[in-house]
PyMOL Python script that loads the backbone (N, CA, C, O; Angstrom):
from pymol import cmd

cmd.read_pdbstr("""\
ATOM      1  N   UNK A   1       0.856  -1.152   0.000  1.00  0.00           N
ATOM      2  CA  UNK A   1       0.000   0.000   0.000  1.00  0.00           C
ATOM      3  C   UNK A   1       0.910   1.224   0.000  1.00  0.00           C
ATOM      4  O   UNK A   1       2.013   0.992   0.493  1.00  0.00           O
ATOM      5  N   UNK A   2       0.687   2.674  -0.502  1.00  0.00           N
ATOM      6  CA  UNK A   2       1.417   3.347  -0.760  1.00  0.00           C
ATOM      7  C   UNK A   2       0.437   4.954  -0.483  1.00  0.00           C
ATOM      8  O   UNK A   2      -0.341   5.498  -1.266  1.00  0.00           O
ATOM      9  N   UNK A   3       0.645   5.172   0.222  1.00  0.00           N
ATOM     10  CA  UNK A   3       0.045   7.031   0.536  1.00  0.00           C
ATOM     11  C   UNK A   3       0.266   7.898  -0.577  1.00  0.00           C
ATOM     12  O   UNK A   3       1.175   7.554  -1.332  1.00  0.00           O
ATOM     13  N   UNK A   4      -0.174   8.634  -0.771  1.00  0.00           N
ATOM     14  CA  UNK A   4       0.277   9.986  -1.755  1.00  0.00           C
ATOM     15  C   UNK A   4      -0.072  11.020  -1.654  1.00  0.00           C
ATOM     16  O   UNK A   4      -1.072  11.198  -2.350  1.00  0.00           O
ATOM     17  N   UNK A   5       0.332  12.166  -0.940  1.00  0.00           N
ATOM     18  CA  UNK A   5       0.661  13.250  -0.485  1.00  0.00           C
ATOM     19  C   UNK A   5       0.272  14.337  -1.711  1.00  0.00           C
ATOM     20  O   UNK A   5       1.052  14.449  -2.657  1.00  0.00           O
ATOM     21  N   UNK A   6      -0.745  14.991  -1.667  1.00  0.00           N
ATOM     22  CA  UNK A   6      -1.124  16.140  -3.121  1.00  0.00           C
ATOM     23  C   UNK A   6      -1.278  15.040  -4.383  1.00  0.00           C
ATOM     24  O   UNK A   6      -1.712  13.903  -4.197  1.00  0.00           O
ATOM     25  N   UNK A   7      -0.954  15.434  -5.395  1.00  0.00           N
ATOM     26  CA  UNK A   7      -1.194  15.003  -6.581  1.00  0.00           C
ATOM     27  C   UNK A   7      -0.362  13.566  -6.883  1.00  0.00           C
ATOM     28  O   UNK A   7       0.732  13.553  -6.319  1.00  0.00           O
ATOM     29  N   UNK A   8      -0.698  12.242  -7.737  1.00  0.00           N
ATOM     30  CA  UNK A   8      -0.290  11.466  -7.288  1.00  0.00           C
ATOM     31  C   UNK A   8       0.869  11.813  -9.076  1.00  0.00           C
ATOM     32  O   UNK A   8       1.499  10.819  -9.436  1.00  0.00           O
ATOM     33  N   UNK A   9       1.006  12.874  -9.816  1.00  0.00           N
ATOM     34  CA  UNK A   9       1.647  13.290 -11.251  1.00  0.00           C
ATOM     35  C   UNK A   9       3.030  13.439  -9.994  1.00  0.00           C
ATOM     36  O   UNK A   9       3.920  12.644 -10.296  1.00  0.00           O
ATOM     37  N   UNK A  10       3.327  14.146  -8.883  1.00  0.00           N
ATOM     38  CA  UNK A  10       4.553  14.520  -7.964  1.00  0.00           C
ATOM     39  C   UNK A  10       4.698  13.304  -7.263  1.00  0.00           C
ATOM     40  O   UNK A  10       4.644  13.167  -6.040  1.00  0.00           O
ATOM     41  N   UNK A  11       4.958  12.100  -8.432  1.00  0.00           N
ATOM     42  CA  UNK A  11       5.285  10.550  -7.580  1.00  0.00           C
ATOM     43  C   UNK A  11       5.895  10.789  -6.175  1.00  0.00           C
ATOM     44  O   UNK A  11       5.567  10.114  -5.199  1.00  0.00           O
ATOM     45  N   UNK A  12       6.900  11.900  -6.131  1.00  0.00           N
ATOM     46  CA  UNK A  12       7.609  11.716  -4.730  1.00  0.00           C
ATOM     47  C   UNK A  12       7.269  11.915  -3.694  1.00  0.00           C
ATOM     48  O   UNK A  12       7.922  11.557  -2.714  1.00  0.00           O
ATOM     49  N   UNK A  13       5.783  12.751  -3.605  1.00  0.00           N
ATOM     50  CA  UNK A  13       5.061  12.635  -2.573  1.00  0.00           C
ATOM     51  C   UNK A  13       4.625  11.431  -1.999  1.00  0.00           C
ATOM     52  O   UNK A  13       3.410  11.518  -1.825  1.00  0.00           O
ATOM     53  N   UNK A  14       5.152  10.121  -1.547  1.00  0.00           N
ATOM     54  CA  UNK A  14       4.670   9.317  -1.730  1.00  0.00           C
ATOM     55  C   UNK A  14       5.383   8.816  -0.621  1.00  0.00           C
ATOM     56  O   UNK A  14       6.473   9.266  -0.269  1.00  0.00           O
ATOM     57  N   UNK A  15       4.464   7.390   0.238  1.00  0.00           N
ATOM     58  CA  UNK A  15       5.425   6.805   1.423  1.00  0.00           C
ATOM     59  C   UNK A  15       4.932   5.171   1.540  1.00  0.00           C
ATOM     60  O   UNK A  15       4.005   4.705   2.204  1.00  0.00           O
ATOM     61  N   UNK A  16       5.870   4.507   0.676  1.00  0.00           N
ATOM     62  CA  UNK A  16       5.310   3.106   0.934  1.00  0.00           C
ATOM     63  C   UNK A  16       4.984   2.729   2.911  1.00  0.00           C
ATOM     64  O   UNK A  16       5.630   3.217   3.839  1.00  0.00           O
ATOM     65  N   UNK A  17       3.890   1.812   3.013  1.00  0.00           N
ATOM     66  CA  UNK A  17       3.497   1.486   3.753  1.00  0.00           C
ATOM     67  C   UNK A  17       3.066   0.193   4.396  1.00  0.00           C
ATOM     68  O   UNK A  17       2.319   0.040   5.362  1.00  0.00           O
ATOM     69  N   UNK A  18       3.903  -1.013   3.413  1.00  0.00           N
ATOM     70  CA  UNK A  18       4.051  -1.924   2.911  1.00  0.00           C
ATOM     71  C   UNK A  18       2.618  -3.068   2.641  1.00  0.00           C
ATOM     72  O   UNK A  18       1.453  -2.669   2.626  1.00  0.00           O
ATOM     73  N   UNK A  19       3.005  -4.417   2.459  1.00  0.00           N
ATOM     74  CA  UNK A  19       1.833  -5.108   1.594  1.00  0.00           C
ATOM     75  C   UNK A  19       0.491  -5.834   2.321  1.00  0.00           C
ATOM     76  O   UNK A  19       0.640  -6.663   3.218  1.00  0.00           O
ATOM     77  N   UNK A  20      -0.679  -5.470   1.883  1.00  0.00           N
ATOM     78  CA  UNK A  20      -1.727  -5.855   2.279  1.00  0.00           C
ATOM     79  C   UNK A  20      -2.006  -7.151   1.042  1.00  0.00           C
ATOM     80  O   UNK A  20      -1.323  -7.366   0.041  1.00  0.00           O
ATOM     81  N   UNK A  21      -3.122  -7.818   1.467  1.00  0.00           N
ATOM     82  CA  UNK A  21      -3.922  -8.778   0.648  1.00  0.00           C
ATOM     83  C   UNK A  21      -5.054  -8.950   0.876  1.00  0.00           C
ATOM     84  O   UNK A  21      -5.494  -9.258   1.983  1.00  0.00           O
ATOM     85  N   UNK A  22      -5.948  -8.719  -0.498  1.00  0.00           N
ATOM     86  CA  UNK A  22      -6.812  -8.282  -0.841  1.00  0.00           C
ATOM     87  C   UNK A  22      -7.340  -8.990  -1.564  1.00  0.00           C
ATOM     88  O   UNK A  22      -6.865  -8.989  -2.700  1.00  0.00           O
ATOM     89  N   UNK A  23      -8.361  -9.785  -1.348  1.00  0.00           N
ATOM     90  CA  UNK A  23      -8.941 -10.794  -2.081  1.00  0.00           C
ATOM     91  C   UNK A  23     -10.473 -10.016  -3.100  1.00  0.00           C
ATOM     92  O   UNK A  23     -10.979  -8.993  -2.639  1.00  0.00           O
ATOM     93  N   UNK A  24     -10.980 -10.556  -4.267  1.00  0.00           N
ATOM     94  CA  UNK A  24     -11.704  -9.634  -4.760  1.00  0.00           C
ATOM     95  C   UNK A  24     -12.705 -10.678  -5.260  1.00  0.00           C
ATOM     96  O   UNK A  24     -12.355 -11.723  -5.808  1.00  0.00           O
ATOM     97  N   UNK A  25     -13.973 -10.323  -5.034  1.00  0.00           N
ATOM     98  CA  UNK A  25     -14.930 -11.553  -5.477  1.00  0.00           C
ATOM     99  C   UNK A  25     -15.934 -10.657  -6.103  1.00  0.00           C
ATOM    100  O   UNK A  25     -16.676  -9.900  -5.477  1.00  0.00           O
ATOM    101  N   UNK A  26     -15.903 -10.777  -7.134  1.00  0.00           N
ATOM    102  CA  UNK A  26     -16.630 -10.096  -8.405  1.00  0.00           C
ATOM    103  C   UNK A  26     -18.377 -10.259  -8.419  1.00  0.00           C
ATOM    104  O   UNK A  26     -19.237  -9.489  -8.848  1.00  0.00           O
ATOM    105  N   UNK A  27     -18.479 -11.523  -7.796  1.00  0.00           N
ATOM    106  CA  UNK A  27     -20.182 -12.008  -7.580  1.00  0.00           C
ATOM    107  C   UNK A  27     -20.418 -11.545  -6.181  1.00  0.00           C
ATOM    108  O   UNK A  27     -21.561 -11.724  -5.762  1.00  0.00           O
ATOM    109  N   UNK A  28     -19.450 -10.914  -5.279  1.00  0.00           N
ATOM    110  CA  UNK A  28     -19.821 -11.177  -3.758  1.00  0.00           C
ATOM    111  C   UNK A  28     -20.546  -9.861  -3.628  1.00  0.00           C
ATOM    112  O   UNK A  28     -20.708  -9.064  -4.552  1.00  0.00           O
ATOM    113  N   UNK A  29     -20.937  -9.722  -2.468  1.00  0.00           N
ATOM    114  CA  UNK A  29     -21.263  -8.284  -1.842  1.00  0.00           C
ATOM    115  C   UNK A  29     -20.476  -7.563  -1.892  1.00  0.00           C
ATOM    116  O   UNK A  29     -19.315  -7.962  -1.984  1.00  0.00           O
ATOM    117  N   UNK A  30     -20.825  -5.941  -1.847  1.00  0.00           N
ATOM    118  CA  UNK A  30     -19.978  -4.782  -1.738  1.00  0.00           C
ATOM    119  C   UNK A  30     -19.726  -4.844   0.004  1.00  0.00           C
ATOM    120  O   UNK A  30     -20.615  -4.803   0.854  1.00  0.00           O
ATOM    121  N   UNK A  31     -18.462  -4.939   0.203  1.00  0.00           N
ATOM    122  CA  UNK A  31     -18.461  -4.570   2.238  1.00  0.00           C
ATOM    123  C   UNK A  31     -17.350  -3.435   2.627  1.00  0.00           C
ATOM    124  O   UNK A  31     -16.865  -3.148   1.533  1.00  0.00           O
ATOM    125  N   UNK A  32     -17.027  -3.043   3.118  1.00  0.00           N
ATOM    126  CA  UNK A  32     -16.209  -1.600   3.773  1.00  0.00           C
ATOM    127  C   UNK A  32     -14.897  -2.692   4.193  1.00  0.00           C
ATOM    128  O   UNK A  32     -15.140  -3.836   4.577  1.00  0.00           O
ATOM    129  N   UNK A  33     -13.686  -2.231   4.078  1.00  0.00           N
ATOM    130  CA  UNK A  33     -12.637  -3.004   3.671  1.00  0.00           C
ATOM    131  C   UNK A  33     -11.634  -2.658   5.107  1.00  0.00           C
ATOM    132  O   UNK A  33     -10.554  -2.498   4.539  1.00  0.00           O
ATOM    133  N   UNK A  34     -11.423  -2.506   6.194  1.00  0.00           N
ATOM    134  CA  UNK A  34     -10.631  -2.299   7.165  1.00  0.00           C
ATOM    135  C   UNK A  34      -9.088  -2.874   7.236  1.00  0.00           C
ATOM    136  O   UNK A  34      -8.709  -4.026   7.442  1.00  0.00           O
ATOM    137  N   UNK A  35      -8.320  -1.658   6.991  1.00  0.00           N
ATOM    138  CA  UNK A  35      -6.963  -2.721   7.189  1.00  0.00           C
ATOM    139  C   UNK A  35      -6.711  -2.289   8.279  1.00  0.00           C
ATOM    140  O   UNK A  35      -7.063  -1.142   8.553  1.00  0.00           O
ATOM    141  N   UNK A  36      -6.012  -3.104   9.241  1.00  0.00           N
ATOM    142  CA  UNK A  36      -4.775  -2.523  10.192  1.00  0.00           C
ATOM    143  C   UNK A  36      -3.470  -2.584   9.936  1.00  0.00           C
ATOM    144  O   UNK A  36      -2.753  -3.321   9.258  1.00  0.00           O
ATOM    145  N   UNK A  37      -3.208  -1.046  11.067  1.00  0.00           N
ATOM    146  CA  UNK A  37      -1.853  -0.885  11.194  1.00  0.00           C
ATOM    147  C   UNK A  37      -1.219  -0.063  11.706  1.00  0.00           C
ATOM    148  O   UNK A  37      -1.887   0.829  12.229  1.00  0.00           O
ATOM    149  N   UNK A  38       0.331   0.057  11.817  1.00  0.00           N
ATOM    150  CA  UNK A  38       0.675   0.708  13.277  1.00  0.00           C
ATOM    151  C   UNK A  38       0.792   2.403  12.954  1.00  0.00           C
ATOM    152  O   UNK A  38       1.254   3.013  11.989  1.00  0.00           O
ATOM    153  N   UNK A  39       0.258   2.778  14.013  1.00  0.00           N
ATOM    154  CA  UNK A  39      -0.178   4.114  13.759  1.00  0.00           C
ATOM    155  C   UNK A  39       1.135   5.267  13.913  1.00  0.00           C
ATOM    156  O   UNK A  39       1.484   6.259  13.274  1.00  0.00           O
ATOM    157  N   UNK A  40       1.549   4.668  14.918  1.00  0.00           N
ATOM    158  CA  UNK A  40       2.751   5.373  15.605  1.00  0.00           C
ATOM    159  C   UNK A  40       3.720   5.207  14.080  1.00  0.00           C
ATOM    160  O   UNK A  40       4.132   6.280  13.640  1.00  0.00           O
ATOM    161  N   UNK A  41       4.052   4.074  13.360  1.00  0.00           N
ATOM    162  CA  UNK A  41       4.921   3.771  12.457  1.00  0.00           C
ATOM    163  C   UNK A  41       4.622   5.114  11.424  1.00  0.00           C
ATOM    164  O   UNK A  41       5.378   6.004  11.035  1.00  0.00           O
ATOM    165  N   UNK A  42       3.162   4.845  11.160  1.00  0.00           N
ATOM    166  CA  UNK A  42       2.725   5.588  10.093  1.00  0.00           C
ATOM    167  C   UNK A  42       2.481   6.825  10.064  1.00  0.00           C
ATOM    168  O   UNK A  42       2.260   7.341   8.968  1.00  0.00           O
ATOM    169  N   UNK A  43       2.457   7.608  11.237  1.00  0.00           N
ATOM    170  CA  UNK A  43       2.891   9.217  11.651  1.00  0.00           C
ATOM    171  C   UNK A  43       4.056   8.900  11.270  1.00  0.00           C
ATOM    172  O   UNK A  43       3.961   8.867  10.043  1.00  0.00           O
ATOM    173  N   UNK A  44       5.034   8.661  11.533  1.00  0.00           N
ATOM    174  CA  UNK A  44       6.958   8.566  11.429  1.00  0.00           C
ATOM    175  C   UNK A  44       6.822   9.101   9.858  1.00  0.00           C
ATOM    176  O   UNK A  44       7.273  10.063   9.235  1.00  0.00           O
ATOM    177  N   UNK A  45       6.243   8.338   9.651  1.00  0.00           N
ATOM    178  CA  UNK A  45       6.413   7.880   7.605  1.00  0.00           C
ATOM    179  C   UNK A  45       5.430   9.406   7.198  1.00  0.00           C
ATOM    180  O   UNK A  45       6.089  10.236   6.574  1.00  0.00           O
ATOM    181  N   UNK A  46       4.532   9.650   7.383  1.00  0.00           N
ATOM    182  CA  UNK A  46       3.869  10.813   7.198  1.00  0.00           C
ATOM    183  C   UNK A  46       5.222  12.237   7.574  1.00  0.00           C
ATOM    184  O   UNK A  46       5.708  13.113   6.860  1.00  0.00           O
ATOM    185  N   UNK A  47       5.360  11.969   8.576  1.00  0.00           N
ATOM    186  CA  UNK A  47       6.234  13.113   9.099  1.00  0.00           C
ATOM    187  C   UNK A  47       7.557  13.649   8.246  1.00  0.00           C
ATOM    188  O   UNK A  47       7.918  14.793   7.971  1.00  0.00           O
ATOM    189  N   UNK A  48       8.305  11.945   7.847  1.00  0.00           N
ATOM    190  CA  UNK A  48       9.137  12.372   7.410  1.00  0.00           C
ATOM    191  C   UNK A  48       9.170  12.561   6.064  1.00  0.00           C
ATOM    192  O   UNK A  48      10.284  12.815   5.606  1.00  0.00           O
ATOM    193  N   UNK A  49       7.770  12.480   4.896  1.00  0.00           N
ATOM    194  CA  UNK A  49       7.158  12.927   3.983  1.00  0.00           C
ATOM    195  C   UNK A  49       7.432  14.254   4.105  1.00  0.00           C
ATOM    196  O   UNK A  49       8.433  14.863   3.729  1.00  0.00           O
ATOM    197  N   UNK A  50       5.997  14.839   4.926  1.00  0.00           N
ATOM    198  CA  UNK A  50       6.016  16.281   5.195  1.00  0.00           C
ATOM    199  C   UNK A  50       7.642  16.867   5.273  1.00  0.00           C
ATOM    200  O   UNK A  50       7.850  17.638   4.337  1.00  0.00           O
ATOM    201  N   UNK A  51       8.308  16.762   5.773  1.00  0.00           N
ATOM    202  CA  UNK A  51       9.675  16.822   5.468  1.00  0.00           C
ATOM    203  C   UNK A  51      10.211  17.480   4.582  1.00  0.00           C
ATOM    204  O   UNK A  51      10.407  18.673   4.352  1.00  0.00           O
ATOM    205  N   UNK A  52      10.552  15.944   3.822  1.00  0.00           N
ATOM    206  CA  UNK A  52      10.884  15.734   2.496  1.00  0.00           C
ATOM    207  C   UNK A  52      10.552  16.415   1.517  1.00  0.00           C
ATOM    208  O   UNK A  52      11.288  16.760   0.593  1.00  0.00           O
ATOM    209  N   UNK A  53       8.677  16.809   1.752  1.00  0.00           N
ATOM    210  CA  UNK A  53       8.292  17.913   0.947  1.00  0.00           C
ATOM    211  C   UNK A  53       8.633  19.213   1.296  1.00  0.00           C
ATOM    212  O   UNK A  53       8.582  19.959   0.318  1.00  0.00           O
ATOM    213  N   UNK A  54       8.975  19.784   2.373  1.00  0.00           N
ATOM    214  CA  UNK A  54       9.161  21.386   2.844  1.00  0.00           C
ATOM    215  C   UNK A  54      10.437  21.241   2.390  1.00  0.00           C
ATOM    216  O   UNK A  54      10.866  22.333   2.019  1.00  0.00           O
ATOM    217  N   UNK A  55      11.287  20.294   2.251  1.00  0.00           N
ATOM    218  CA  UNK A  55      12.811  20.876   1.976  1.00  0.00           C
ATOM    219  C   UNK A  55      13.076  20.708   0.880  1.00  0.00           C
ATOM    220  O   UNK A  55      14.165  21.205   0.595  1.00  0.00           O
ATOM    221  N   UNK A  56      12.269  19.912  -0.433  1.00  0.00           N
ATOM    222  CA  UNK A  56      12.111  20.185  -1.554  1.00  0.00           C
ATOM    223  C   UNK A  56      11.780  21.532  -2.056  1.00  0.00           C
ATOM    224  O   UNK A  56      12.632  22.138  -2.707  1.00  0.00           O
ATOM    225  N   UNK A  57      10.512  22.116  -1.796  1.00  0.00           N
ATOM    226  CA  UNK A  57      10.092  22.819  -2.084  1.00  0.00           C
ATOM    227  C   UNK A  57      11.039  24.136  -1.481  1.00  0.00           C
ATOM    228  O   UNK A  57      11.089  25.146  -2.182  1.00  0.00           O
ATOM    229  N   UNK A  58      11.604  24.112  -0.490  1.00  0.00           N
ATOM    230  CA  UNK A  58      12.555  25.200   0.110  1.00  0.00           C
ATOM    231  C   UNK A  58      13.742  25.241  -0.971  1.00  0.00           C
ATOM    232  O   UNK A  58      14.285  26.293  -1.306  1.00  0.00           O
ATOM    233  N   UNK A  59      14.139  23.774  -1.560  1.00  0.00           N
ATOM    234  CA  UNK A  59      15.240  24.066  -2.512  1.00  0.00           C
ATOM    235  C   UNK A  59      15.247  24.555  -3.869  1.00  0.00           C
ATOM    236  O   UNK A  59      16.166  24.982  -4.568  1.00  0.00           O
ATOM    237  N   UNK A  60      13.597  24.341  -4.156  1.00  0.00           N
ATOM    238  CA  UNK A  60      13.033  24.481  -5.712  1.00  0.00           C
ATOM    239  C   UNK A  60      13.071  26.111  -5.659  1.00  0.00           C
ATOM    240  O   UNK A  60      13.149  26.805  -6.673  1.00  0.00           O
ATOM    241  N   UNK A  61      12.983  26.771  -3.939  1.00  0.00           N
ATOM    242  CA  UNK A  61      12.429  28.224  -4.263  1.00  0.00           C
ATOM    243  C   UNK A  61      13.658  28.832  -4.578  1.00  0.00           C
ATOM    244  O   UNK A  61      13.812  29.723  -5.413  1.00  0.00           O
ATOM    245  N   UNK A  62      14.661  28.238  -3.769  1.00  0.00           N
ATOM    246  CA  UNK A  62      16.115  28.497  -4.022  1.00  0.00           C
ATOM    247  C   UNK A  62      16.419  28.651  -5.509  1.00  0.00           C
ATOM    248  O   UNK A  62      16.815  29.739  -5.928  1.00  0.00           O
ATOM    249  N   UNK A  63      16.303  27.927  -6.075  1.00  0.00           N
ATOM    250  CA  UNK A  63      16.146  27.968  -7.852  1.00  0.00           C
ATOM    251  C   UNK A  63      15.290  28.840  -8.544  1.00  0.00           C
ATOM    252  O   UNK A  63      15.420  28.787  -9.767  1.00  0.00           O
ATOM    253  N   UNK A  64      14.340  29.734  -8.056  1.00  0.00           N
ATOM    254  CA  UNK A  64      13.654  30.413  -8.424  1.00  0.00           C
ATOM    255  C   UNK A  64      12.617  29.018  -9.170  1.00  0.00           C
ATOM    256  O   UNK A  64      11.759  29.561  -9.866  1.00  0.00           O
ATOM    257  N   UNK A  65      12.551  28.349  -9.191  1.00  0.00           N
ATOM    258  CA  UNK A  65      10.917  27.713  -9.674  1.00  0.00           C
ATOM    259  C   UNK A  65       9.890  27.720  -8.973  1.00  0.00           C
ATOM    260  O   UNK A  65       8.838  27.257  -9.415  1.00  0.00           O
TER     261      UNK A  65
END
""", "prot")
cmd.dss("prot")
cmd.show_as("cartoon", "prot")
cmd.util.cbc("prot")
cmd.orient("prot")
């Protein structure tokens, strides 16, 4: 599974979150899909996104873009 931060065209906004399984039954009912997972991990991974993006964007301004 993979987050994406703004537009998913700025691939690098992005924070793998690793693999779920997902079974898909085409005749079955529609049901609401719950995954778990660790929350604390997944702030870390968010955080150091947010990051990643402010110091991009701090270096792009540097460049005048």
């Amino acid at each position: 599974m993979t987050l994406f931060f703004g537009s998913r065209r700025n691939w690098r906004n992005r924070v793998a979150c690793g693999e779920i399984d997902i079974q898909l039954d085409p005749q079955g009912v529609t049901a609401p899909i719950a995954i778990g997972f660790d929350s604390a991990a997944a702030q870390e991974q968010i955080a150091a996104a947010a990051q990643a993006m402010a110091e991009r964007a701090a270096r792009d301004a540097q460049r005048g873009r």
